[in-house]
C-alpha positions in Angstrom: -8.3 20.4 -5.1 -6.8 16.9 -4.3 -9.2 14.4 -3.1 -8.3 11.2 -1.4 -10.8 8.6 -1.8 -10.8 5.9 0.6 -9.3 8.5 3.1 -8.3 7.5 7.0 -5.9 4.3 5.8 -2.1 4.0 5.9 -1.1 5.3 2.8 -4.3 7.9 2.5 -3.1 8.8 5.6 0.4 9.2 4.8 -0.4 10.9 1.7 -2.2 13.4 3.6 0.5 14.7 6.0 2.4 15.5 2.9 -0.5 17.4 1.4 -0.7 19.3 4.2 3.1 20.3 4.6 2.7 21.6 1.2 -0.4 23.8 1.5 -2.9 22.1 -0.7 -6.4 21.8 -0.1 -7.6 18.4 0.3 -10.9 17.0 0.1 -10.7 13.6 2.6 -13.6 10.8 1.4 -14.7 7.6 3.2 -17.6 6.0 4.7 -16.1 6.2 8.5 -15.6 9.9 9.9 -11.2 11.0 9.9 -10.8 13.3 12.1 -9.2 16.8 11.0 -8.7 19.9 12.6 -6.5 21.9 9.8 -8.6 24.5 7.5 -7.3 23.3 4.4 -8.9 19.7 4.9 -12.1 18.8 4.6 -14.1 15.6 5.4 -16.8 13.7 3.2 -18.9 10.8 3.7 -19.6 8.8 0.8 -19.3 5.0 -0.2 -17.1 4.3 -3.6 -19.8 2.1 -4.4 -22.6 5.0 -4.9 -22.1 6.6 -7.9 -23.8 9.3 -7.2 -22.7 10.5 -3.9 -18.8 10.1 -5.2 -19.6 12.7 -7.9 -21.3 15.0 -5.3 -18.3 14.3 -3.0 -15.6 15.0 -5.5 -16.7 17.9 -6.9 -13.8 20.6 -8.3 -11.2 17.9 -7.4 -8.3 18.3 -10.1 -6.3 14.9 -8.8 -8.1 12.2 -7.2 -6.3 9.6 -5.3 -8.2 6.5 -5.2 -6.6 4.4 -1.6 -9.0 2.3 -1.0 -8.7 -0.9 1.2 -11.6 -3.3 1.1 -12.0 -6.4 3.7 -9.8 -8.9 3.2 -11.6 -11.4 1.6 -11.7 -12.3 -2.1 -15.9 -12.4 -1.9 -16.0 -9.0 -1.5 -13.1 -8.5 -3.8 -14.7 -9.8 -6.5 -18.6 -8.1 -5.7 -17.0 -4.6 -4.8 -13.6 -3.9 -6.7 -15.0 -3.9 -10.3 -18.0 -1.1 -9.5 -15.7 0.9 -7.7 -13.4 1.1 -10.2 -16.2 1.7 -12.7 -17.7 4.3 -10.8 -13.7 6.0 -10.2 -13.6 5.6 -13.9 -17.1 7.5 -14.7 -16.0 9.8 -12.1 -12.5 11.1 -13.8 -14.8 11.3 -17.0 -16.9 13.8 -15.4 -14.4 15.8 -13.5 -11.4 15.3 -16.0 -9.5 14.8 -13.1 -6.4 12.6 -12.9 -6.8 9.5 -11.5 -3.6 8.3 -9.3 -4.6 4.5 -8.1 -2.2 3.0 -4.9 -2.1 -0.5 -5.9 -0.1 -3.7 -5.0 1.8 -6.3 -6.7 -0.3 -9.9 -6.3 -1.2 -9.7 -9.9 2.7 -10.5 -10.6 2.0 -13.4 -9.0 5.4 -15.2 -8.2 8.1 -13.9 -10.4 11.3 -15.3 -10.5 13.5 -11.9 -10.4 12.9 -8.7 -9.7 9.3 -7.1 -10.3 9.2 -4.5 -12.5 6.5 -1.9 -14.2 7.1 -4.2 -17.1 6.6 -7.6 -15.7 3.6 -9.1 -17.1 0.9 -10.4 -15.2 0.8 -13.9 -14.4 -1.8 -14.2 -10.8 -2.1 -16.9 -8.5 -4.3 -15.8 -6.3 -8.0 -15.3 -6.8 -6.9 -11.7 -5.1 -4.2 -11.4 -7.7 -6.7 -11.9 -10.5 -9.2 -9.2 -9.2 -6.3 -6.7 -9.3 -5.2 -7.6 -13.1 -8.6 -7.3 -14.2 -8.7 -3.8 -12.5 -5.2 -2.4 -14.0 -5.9 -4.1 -17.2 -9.4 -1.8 -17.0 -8.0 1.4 -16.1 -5.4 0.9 -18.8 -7.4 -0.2 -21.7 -9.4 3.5 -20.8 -6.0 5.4 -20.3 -5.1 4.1 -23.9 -8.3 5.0 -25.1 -7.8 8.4 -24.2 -10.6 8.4 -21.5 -9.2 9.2 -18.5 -6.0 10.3 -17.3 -4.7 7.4 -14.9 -1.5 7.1 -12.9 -1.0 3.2 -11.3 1.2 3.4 -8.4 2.3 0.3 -7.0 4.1 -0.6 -3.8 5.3 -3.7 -1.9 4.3 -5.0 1.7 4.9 -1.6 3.8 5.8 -1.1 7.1 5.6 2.0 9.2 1.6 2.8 9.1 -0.8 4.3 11.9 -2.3 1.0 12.1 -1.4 -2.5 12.7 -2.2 -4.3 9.8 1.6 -4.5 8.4 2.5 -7.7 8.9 6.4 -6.6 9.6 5.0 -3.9 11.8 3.0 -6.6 13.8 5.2 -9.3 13.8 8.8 -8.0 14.2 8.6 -4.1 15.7 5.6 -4.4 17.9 6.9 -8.0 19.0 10.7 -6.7 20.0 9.4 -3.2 21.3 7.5 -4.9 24.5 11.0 -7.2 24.7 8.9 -10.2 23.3 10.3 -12.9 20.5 9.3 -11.9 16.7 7.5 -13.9 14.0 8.0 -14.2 10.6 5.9 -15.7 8.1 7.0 -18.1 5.3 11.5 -18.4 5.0 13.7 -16.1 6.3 16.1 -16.8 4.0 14.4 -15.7 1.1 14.6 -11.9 0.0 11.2 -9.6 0.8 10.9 -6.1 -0.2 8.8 -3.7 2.5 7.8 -0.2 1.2 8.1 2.6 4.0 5.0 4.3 4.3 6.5 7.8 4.4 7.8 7.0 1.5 4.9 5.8 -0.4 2.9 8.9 0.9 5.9 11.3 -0.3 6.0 9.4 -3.7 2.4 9.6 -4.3 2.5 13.6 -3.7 5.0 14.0 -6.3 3.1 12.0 -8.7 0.1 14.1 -8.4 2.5 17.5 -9.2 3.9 15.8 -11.9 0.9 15.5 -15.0 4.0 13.7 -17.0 3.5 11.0 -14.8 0.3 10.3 -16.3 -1.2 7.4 -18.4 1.8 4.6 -16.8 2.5 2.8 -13.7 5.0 3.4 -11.2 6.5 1.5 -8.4 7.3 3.6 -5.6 10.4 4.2 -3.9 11.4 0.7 -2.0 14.8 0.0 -0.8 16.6 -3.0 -1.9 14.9 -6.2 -0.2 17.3 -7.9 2.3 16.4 -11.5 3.7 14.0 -12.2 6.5 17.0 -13.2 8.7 18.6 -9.7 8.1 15.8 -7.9 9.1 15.3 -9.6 11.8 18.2 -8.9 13.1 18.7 -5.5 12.0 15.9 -4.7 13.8 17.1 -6.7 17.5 20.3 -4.6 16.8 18.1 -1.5 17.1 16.0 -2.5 19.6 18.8 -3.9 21.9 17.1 -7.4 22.0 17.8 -10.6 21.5 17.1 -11.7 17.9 14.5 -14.3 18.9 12.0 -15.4 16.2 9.6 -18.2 15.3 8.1 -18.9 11.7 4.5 -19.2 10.5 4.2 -21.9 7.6 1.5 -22.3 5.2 -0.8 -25.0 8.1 -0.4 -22.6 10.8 -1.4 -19.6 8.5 -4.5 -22.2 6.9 -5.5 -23.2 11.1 -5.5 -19.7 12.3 -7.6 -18.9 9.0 -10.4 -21.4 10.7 -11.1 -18.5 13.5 -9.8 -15.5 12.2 -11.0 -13.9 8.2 -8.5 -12.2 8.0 -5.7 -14.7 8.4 -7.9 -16.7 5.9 -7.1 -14.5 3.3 -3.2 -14.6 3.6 -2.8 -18.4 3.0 -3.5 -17.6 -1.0 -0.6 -15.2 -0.9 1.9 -17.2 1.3 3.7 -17.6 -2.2 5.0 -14.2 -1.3 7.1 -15.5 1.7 8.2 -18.9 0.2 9.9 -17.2 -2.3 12.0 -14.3 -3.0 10.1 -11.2 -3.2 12.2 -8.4 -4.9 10.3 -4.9 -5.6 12.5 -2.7 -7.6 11.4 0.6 -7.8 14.5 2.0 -10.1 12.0 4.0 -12.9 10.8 6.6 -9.8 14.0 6.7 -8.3 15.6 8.2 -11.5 12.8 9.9 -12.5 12.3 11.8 -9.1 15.8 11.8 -8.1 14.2 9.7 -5.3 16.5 7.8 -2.8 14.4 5.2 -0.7 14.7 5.4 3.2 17.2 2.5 4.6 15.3 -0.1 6.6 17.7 0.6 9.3 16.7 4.4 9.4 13.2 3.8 8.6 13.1 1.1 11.5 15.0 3.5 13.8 12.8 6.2 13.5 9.9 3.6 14.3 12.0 2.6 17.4 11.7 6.3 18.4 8.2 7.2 17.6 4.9 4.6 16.6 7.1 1.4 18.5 9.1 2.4 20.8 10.7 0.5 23.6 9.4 -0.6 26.4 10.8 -1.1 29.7 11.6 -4.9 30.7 
């Protein structure tokens, strides 16, 4: 049994589709209803932050996928983050299930380089701190021998059922309807972007492999091209013209007045000032694992979730 908790997001989602192409049963859990009409997937409501109605949910679950996304906002960051993850924890005790956590990369903070699984942690973001403290949690009980935890890490994605991808917003969205992209921070500086097909695929394997236990992983992420690059890669495919405009930190700080959300970026505009290399070499060679291009992974997009609209 493979339970996803925190089911119906991107990468839950993603992860999903490739449970399902390989016939296991899955176990879907979340507060808000996900819609599911194959036999082998089930559907349970429960909140990560009940104890008891996560170990009633999980029940018989031999990996558990914890893909939560909380609110963007560093309040409930700090209230809700550290009794889900003790409650995840208590729950792997009492199932002695492996525990394989989808994670990010803000407690790197900015790294001069490429980030790697061994790059120590070194936040700048209130964010970034709330997700060292996590790690360095499951960790310390994955060393202790309590539990059975698999960190998997990715960089910005793009490519998910949803539009809260910023390159996926911004850029694809923007030059499907024939309209001028934005980009946030310098284009000239290198960003990584995780395709979420990937991340989903990646996540499947490391829940058949138990030898991927106990460490963390960064999953499969082509090389990171500049901003400019991108941006024109993806006019190319689009047949547009490679119009774009740029969001600085005051624009990001006077949208944040109206919108939450947009609040929450401006700590992590660090991320697109600077280069932003993911390398994800370990899974590569461990899983003989080659990364989709961004030019295939946007052209795929061009056919399918953004395609092109007529002028």
């Amino acid at each position: 049994m493979h339970t996803i908790l925190g089911a119906g997001g991107p990468t839950a989602n993603a992860l999903t589709k490739e449970l399902i192409a390989n016939n296991e049963t899955v176990k879907l859990v979340s507060r808000k209803p996900v819609a599911t009409n194959n036999p082998n997937v089930s559907w349970i409501k429960a909140d990560l932050l009940d104890q008891e109605a996560l170990f009633e949910a999980a029940k018989g679950s031999k990996v558990i996928y914890l893909c939560a996304g909380l609110v963007y906002d560093v309040k409930i960051w700090q209230e809700q983050w550290p009794i889900i993850i003790q409650n995840v924890i208590n729950l792997c005790k009492n199932t002695g299930a492996r525990l394989i956590f989808f994670d990010n990369v803000y407690m790197y903070g900015l790294v001069n380089g490429a980030m790697t699984e061994q790059t120590p942690y070194n936040p700048q973001s209130l964010k970034g701190k709330v997700r060292a403290k996590i790690a360095e949690q499951l960790m310390a009980e994955s060393h202790a021998g309590n539990i059975n935890v698999t960190i998997a890490r990715a960089a910005d994605f793009y490519g998910a059922d949803s539009m809260n991808s910023f390159f996926d917003m911004m850029v694809l969205d923007k030059f499907a309807k024939n309209g001028s992209a934005q980009w946030i921070g310098n284009p000239k500086k290198l960003h990584s972007f995780t395709y979420i097909e990937d991340a989903g695929k990646a996540m499947y394997l490391l829940g058949q492999s138990p030898d991927s236990g106990n460490q963390i992983w960064h999953l499969p992420t082509a090389p990171p091209l500049k901003g400019k690059e991108l941006l024109e890669m993806a006019a190319k495919i689009y047949d547009t013209k490679p119009s774009y405009s740029t969001i600085n930190k005051f624009m990001l700080r006077l949208v944040g007045l109206f919108k939450k959300v947009v609040a929450g970026t401006v700590e992590m505009y660090y991320q697109y000032e600077n280069d932003y290399h993911f390398d994800s070499t370990k899974f590569e060679k461990a899983f003989n694992f080659k990364p989709t291009s961004y030019y295939d992974g946007i052209l795929k997009l061009s056919k399918t979730m953004y395609k092109k609209q007529n002028q």
